[in-house]
C-alpha positions as CSV (number, residue, x, y, z in Angstrom):
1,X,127.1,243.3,45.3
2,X,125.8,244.6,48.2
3,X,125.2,243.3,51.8
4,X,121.5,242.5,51.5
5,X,122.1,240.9,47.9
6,X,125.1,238.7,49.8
7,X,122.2,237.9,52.3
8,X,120.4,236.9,49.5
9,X,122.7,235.0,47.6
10,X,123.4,232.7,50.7
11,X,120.1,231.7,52.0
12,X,119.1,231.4,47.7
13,X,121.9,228.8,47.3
14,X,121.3,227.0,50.5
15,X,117.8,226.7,49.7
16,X,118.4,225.8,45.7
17,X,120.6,223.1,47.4
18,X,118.5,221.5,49.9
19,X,115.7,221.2,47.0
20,X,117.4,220.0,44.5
21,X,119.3,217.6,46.4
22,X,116.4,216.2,48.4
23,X,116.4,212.7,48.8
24,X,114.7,210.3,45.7
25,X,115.6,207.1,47.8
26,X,117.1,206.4,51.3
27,X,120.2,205.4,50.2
28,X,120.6,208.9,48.7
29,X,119.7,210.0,52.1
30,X,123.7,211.1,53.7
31,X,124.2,213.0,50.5
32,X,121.4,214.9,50.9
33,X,122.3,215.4,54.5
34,X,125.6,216.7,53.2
35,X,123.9,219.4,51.0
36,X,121.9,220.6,53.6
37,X,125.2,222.7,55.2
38,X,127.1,225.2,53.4
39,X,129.4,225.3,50.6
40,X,132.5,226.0,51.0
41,X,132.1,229.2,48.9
42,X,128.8,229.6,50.9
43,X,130.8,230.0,54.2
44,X,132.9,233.1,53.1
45,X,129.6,235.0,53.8
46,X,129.2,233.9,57.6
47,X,131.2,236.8,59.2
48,X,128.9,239.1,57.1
49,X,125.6,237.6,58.5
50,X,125.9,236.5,61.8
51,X,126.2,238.9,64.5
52,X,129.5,238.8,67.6
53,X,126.9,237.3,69.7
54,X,125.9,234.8,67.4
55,X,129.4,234.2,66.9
56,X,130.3,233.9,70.3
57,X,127.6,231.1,70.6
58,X,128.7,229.3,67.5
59,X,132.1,228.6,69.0
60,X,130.8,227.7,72.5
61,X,128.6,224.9,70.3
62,X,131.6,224.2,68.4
63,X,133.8,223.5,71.8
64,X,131.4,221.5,73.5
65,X,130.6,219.1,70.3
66,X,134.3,218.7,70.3
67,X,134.9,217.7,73.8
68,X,131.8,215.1,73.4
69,X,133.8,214.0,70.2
70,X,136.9,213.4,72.0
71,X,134.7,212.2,75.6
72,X,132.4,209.7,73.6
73,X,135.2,207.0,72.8
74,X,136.1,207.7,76.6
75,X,133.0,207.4,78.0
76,X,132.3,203.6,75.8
77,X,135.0,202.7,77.2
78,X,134.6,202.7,80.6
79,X,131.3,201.7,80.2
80,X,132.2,198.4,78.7
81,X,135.2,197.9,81.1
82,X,135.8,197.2,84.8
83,X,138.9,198.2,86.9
84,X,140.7,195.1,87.5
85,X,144.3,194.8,90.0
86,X,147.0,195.2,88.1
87,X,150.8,194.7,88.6
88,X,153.2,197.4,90.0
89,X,153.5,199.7,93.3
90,X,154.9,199.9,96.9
91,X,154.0,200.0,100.5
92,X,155.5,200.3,103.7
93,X,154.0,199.1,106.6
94,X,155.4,199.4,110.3
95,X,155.5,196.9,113.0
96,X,156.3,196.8,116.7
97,X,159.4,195.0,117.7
98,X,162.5,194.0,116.0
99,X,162.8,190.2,114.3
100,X,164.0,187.4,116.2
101,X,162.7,184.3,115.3
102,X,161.3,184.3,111.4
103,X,160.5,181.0,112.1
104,X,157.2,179.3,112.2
105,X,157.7,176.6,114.7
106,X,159.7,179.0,117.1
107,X,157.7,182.1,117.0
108,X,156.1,182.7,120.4
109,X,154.4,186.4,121.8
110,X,156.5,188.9,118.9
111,X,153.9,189.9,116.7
112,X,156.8,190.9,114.3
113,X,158.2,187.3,114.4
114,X,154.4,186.2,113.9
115,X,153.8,188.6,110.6
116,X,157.2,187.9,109.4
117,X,156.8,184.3,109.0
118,X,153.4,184.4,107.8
119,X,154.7,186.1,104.7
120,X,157.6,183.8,104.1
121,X,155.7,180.3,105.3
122,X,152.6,179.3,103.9
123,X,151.3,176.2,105.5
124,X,148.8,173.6,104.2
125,X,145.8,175.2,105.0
126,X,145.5,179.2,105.6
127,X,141.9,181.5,106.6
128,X,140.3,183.2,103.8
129,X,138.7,186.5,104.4
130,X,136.2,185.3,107.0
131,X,138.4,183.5,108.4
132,X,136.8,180.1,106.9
133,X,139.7,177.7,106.4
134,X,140.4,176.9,102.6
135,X,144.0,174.8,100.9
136,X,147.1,176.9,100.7
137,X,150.0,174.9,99.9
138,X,147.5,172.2,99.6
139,X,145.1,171.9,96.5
140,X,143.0,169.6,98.1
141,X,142.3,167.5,101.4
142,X,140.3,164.5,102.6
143,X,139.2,163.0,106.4
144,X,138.7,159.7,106.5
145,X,135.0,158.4,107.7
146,X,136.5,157.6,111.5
147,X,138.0,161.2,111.4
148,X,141.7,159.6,111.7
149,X,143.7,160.2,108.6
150,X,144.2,163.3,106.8
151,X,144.9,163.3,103.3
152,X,146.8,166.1,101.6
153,X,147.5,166.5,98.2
154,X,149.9,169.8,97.2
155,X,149.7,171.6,94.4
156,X,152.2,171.6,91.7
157,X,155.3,172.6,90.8
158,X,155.6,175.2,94.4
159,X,159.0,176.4,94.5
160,X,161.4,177.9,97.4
161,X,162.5,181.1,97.1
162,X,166.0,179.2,96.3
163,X,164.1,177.9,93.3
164,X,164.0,174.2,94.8
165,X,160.7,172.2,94.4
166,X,158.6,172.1,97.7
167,X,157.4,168.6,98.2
168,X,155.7,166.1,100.9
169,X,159.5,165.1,102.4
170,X,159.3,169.3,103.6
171,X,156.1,169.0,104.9
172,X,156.8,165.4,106.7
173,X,160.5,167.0,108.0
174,X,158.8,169.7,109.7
175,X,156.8,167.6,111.3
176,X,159.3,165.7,112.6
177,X,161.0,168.9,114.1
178,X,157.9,170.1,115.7
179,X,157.3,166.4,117.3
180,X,161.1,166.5,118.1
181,X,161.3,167.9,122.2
182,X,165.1,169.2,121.2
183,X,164.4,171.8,118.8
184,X,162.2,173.3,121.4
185,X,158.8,174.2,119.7
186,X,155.8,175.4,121.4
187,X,153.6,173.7,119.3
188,X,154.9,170.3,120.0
189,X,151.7,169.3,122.1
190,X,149.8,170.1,119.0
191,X,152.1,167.4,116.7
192,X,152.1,164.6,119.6
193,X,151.3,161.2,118.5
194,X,150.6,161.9,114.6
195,X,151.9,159.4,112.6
196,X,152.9,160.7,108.9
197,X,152.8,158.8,106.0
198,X,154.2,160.0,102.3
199,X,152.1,159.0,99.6
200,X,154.3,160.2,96.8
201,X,156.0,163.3,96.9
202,X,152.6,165.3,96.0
203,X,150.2,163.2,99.0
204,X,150.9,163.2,102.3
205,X,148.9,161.5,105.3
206,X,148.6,162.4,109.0
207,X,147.3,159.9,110.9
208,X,145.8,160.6,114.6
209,X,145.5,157.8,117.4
210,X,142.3,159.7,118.8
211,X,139.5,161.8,117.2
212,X,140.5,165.2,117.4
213,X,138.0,167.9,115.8
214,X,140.4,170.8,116.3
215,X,143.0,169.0,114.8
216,X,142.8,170.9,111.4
217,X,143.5,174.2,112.7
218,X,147.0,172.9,113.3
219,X,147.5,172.5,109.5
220,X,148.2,176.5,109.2
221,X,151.3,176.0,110.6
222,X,154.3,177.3,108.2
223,X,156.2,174.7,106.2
224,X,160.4,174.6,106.2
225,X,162.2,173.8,103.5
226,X,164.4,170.3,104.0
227,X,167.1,171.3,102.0
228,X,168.2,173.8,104.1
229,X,167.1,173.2,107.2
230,X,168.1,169.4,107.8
231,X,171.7,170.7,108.0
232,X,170.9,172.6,111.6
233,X,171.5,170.5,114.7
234,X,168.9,170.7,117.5
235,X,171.4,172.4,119.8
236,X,171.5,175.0,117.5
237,X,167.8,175.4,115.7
238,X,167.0,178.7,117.5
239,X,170.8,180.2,116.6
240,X,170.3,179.9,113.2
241,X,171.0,182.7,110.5
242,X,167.7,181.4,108.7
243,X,165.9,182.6,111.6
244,X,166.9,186.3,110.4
245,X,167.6,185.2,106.7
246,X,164.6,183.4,105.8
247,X,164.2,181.3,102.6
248,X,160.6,179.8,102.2
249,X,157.3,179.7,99.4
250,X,155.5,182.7,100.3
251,X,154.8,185.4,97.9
252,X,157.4,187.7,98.6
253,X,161.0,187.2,99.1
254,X,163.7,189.1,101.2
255,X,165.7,191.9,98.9
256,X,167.4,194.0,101.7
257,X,167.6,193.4,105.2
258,X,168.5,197.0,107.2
259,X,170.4,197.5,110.2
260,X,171.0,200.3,112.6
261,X,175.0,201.1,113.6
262,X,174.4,198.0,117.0
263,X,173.3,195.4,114.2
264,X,169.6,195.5,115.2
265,X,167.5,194.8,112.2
266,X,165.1,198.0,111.5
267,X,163.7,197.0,108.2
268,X,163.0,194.2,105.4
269,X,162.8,194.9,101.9
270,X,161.1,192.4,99.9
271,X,160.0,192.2,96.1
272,X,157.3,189.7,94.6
273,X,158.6,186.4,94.3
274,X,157.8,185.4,90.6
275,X,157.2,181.8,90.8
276,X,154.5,182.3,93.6
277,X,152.6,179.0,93.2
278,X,149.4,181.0,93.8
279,X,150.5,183.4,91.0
280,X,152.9,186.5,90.9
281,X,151.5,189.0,93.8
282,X,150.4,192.1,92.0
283,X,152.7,194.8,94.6
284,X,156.0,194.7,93.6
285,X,157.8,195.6,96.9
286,X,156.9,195.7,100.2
287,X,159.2,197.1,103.1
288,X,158.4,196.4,107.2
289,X,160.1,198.7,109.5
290,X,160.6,197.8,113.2
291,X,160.1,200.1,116.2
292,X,160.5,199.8,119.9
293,X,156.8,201.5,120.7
294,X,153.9,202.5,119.8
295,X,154.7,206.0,120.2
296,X,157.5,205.3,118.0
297,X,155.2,203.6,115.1
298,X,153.0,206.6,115.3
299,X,155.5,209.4,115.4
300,X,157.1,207.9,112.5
301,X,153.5,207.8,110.2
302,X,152.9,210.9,111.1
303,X,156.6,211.9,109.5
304,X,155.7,210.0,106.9
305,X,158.3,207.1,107.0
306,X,155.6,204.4,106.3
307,X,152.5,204.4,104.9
308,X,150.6,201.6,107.6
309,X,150.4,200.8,111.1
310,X,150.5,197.7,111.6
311,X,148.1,198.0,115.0
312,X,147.5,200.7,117.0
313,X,145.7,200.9,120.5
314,X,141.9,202.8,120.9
315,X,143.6,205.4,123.4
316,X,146.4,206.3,121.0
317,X,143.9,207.0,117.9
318,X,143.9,210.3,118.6
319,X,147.6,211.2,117.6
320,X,147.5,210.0,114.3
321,X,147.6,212.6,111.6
322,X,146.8,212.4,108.2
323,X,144.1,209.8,109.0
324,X,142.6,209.8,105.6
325,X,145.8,208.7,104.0
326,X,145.1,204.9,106.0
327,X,141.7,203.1,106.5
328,X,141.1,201.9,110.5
329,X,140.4,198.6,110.3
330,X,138.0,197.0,113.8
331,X,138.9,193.5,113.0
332,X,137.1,190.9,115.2
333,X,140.0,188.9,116.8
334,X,139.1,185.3,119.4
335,X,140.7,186.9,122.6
336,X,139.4,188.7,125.5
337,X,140.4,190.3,129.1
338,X,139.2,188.5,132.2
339,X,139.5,188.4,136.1
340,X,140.1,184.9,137.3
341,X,139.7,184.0,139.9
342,X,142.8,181.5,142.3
343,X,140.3,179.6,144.8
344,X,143.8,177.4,146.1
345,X,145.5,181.2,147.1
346,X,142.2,182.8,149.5
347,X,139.2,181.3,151.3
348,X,137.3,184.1,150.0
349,X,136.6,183.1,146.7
350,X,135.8,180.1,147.7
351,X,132.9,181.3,148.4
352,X,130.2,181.4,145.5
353,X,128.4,184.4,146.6
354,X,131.5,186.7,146.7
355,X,132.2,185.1,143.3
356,X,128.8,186.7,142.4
357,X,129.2,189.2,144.1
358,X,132.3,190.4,142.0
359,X,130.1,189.4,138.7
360,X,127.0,191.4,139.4
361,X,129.5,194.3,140.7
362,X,131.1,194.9,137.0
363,X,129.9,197.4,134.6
364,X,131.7,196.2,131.6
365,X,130.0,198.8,129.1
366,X,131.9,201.0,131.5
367,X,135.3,199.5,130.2
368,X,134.6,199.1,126.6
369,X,133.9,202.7,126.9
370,X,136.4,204.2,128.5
371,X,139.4,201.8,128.1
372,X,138.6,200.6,124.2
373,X,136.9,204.2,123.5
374,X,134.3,201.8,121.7
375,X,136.4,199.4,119.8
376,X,135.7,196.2,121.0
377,X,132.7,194.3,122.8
378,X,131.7,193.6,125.8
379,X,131.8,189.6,126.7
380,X,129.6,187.1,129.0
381,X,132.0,183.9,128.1
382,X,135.0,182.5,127.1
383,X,133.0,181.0,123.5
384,X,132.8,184.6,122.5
385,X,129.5,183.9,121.2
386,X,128.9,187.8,120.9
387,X,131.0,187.4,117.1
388,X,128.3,185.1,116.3
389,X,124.8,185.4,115.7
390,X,123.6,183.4,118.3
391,X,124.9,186.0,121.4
392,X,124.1,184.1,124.9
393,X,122.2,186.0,126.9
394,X,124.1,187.8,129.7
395,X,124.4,185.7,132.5
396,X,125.7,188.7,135.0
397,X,123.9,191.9,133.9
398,X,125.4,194.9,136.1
399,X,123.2,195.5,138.9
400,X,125.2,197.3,142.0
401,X,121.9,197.1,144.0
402,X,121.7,193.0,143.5
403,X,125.3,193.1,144.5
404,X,125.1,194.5,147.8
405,X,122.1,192.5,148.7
406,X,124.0,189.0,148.1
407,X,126.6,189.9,150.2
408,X,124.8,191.5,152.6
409,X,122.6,187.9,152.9
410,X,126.3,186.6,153.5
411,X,126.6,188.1,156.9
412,X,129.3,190.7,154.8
413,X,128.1,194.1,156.5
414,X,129.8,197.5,156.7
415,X,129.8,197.5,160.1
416,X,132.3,200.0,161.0
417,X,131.1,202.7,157.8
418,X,134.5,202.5,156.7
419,X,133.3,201.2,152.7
420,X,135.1,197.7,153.7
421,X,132.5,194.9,154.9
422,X,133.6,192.6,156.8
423,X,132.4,188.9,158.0
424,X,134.0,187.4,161.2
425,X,136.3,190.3,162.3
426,X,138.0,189.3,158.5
427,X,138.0,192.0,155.8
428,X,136.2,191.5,151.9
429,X,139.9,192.3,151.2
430,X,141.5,190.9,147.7
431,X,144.4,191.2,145.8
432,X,144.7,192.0,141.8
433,X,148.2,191.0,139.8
434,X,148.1,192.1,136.6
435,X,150.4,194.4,134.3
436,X,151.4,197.9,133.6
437,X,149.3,197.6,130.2
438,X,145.7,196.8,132.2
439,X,146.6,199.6,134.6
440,X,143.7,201.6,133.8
441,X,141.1,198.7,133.6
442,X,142.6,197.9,136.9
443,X,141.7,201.1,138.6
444,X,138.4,200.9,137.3
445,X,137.5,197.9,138.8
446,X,139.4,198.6,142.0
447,X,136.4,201.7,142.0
448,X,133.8,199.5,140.8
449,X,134.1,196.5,143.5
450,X,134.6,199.9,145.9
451,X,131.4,200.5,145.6
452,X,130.3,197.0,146.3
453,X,132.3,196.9,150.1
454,X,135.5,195.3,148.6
455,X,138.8,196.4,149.4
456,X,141.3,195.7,146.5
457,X,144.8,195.5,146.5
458,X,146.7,196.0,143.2
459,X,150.2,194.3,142.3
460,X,151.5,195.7,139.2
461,X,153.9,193.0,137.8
462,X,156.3,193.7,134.5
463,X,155.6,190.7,131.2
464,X,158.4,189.0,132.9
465,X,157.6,188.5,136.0
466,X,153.7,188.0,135.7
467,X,154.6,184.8,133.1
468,X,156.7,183.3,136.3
469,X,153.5,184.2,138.5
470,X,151.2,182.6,136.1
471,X,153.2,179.4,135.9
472,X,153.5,179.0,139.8
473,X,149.6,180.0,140.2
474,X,150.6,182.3,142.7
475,X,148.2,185.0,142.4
476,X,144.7,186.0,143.9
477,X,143.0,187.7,141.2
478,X,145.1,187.4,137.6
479,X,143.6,190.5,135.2
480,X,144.9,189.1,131.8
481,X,144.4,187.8,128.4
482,X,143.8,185.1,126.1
483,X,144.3,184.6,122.9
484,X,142.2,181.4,121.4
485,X,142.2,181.4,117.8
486,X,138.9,180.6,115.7
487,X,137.2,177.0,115.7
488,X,138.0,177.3,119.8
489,X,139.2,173.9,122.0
490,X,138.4,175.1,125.4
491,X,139.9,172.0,127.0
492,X,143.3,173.3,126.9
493,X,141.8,177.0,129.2
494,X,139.3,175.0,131.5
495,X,139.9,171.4,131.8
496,X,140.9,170.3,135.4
497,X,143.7,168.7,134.0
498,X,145.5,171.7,132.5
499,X,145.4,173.5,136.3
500,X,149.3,172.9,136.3
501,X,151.6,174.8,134.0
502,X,152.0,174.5,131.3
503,X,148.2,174.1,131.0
504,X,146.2,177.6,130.7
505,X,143.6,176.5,133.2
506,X,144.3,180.2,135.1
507,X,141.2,180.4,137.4
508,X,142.3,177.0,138.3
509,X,138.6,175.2,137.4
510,X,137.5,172.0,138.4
511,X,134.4,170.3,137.5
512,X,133.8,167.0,136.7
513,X,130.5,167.5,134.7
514,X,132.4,169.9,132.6
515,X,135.4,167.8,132.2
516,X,133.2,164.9,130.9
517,X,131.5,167.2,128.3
518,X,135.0,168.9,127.2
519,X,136.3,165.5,126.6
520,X,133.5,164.4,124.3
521,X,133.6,168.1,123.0
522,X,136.6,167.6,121.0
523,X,136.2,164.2,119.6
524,X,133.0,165.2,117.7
525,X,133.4,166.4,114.1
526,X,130.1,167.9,113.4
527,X,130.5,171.3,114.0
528,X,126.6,172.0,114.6
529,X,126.7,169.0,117.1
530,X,130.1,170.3,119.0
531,X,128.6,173.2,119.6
532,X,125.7,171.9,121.5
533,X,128.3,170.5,124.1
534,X,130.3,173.8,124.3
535,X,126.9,175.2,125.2
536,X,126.5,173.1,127.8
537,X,129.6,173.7,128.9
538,X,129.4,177.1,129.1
539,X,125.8,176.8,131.1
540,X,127.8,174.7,133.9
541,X,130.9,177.4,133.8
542,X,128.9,180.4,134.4
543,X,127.1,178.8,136.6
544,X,130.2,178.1,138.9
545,X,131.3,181.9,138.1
546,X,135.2,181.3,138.3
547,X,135.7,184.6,136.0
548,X,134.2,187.7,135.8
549,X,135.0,188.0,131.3
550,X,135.0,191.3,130.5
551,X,135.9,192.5,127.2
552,X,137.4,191.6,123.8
553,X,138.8,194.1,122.3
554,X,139.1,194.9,118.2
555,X,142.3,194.4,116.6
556,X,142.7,198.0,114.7
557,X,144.6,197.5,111.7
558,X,145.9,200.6,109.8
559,X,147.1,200.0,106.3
560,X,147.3,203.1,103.3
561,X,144.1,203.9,102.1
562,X,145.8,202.8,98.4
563,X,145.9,199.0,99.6
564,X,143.0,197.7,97.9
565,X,141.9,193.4,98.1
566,X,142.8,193.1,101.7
567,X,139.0,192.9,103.0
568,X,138.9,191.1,106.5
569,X,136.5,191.1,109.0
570,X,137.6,188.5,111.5
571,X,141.1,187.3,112.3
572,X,142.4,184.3,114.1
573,X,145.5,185.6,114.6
574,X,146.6,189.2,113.9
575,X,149.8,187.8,111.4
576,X,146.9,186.2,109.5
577,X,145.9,189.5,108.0
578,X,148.8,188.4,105.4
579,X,147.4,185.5,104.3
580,X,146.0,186.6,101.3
581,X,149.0,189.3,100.9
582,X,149.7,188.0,97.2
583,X,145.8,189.6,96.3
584,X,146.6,193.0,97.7
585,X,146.9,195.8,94.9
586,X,147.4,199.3,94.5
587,X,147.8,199.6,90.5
588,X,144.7,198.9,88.4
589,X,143.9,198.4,84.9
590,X,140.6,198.7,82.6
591,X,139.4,195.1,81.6
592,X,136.1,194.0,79.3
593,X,132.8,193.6,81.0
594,X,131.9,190.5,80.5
595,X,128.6,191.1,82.3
């Protein structure tokens, strides 16, 4: 037979087929489908009719129809599933400063002691993402009508990382110890005059002799386990081995503790604790190295020893390699950098116009640009209503110009054309303590009130020495900064009563309008009518201008890119970042749509 009768042949059959075979009813329909292709017989004739080109396109069909084939059950699949977090992984983050006191009632101005116990401590309460306080080791809570007892109820079955039950008798001993002047807590004023009551060992009440609406953010403070603790003498609380050894509830638990060849501890190793009462954390392990600076924490992410920073200043950005291996966090954190101002130390400030003066003489876009590169906000007020909505307007816009003039309506004149005004044969001369950190926000307002006819100054002062200086008020001008936490008291930073150490009253403020408003401030519980009296406090304080406020800085948070469920926008304190450390993931898993 030849090649034009094969020809023939084929197409005959495959025609013959398709006719005879057509469909009499549908459900003969797939069978005549399968008679519309080639025998197998049929096939044997393919090479002889279809040209290499033909060919060639025959297999590319062939491949693609089998990569949809083996795609398709792919492709369902992810369209009916979600990633979800799933169990497994590691991370290393560093921190500045070595561990001294993992201990929440001791822990005082080392972040690392701060992070540390926040992992291992839980309190009742914790913040949630937005910083919006929500139960922790508590399931639920209740205030009484008169805003004087709060209820607590825990939830069940929380263990210790010792795998002893965590119950009311830990939460009342720690209470005790924080209300107890010989184990030397900071946060003792916070605990005065509560009165604790156990329910059963799931209910606990606190009871408070006065309204106190700020009273609940004292409820995030870590929880100690009895059992262990009870057997340490006051003398010794602070010498403990716990301290460095810690045993609490949190959601991870301490597998290796690292030293260098002087016994200094340079790293933790811990792995999920499995009874978590908030469920096992999905990361298995998670290791914190220590280092001395932030030069130190830097050079070692950029040699790859850890995979997170654990904060990192604006002007230091810039020597981070690698950048897209972490994600730079701007967290909104309550604290901010002021000037305040020591009335008791010089005559001149004294004087309101010179106050002004100072105020009306500060560009503080100037220092948010250059000193925080852009990170952080400038600020009109210790409320730090610029994280809110409802920004005050700014009571001091810079205006050189308007500066000049009120001092120059003050009899303070440049007389001599030296750049110093003078008043009564006595210099505008003032002096600045602050420390080495503020150097460079120093310098710019040194050059700033320059401008104006002031003559500043500057004592630089080491940590150490400026906290004795601060506590003996012996200072002009104090550049330094506060940290407030969220849900803000300002009683304890500008009542008239807190002008003495250890009160924080550092511009030394006394009104008695605002004293009367601060006082009712904090005994009312609505928070929509609280903050009509904070406003009117803050009308009467800027009024008085005892502080130029100028800036509050981001917190800039670098963890691994891989991190995943650690969203935050606004902290209260920096260790709070861990608060919701059990939800962080790096492994994930395909899981139903249920949408």
């Amino acid at each position: 037979m030849n090649h034009d009768n094969q020809i023939n042949e084929f197409y005959t059959n495959s025609a013959n087929n398709r006719k005879e075979n057509k469909p009499k009813e549908t459900g003969h329909f797939f069978e005549w489908l399968k008679n519309l292709f080639p025998t197998r017989q049929q096939f044997r004739f393919l090479p002889q009719i279809v040209s290499k080109k033909e060919r060639l396109l025959l297999l590319i069909l062939a491949i693609v129809i089998l990569i949809t084939l083996i795609y398709l059950p792919f492709s369902v699949a992810r369209h009916s599933t979600v990633p979800a977090p799933d169990f497994g992984g590691s991370y290393t983050e560093g921190l500045i400063g070595a561990p001294q006191f993992i201990n929440p009632l001791l822990v005082q101005a080392n972040d690392a002691d701060r992070d540390l116990a926040k992992v291992f401590y839980p309190g009742l309460l914790k913040h949630d993402s937005q910083s919006n306080l929500i139960p922790d080791l508590a399931e639920s809570y209740q205030i009484s009508d008169n805003g004087l007892e709060y209820t607590f109820t825990l939830k069940k079955d929380i263990k210790w990382h010792d795998g002893q039950p965590l119950t009311t008798e830990d939460i009342i001993f720690t209470i005790k110890i924080l209300q107890n002047n010989d184990y030397g807590s900071i946060q003792r004023i916070n605990w005065q005059g509560i009165e604790v009551e156990k329910i059963n060992d799931l209910v606990v009440k606190l009871k408070l002799k006065n309204k106190y609406a700020q009273f609940i953010n004292n409820t995030t403070t870590g929880i100690l386990p009895k059992h262990l603790w009870e057997r340490v003498k006051p003398g010794i609380f602070a010498l403990s081995e716990l301290n460095l050894n810690p045993i609490g509830s949190g959601p991870y638990k301490i597998k290796k503790i690292g030293k260098d060849n002087q016994g200094i501890i340079r790293s933790f190793e811990l792995t999920a604790f499995e009874d978590f009462y908030n469920s096992k954390p999905f990361i298995k392990n998670i290791t914190f190295r220590f280092y001395d600076s932030e030069d130190q924490l830097i050079s070692a992410y950029n040699n790859s020893h850890i995979q997170g920073l654990s904060f990192i200043s604006p002007e230091k950005l810039k020597n981070i390699k690698f950048a897209q291996r972490v994600k730079t966090k701007q967290l909104k954190l309550p604290r901010f950098f002021a000037v305040f101002f020591n009335q008791n130390q010089t005559k001149l400030l004294t004087e309101k116009n010179v106050r002004l003066a100072l105020n009306y003489g500060t560009d503080k876009n100037e220092l948010v640009e250059k000193i925080l590169k852009n990170n952080g906000l400038a600020i009109n007020s210790p409320l730090l209503r610029e994280f809110t909505e409802n920004n005050v307007s700014q009571k001091y816009s810079y205006d050189k110009e308007f500066a000049k003039q009120i001092l120059e309506n003050s009899n303070w004149k440049d007389t001599d054309g030296n750049g110093v005004r003078e008043k009564n044969k006595e210099e505008l001369a003032l002096k600045i303590t602050t420390v080495p950190e503020l150097a460079k926000t120093v310098e710019i307002l040194k050059k700033q009130w320059k401008e104006i006819g002031f003559k500043i100054e500057i004592k630089m002062e080491t940590f150490a020495e400026i906290q004795s200086t601060i506590k003996s008020r012996e200072y002009e001008i104090l550049l330094f900064g506060e940290v407030q936490g969220l849900n803000f008291d300002p009683f304890s930073f500008w009542h008239s009563s807190q002008k003495k150490d250890p009160g924080l009253n550092l511009a030394l403020y006394d009104n008695k309008s605002a004293d009367k408003i601060l006082e009712e401030s904090r005994q009312i519980l609505d928070p929509s009518e609280r903050q009509k009296k904070d406003y009117d406090f803050e009308r009467i304080l800027l009024e008085d201008a005892p502080a130029v406020f100028l800036y509050s800085p981001y917190y800039l948070y670098l963890p691994a890119s891989k991190i995943k469920g650690g969203d935050l926008s606004i902290l209260s304190l920096p260790s709070d970042r861990f608060d919701n450390l059990a939800q962080w993931y790096i492994e994930t898993k395909r899981v139903k749509n249920n949408q």
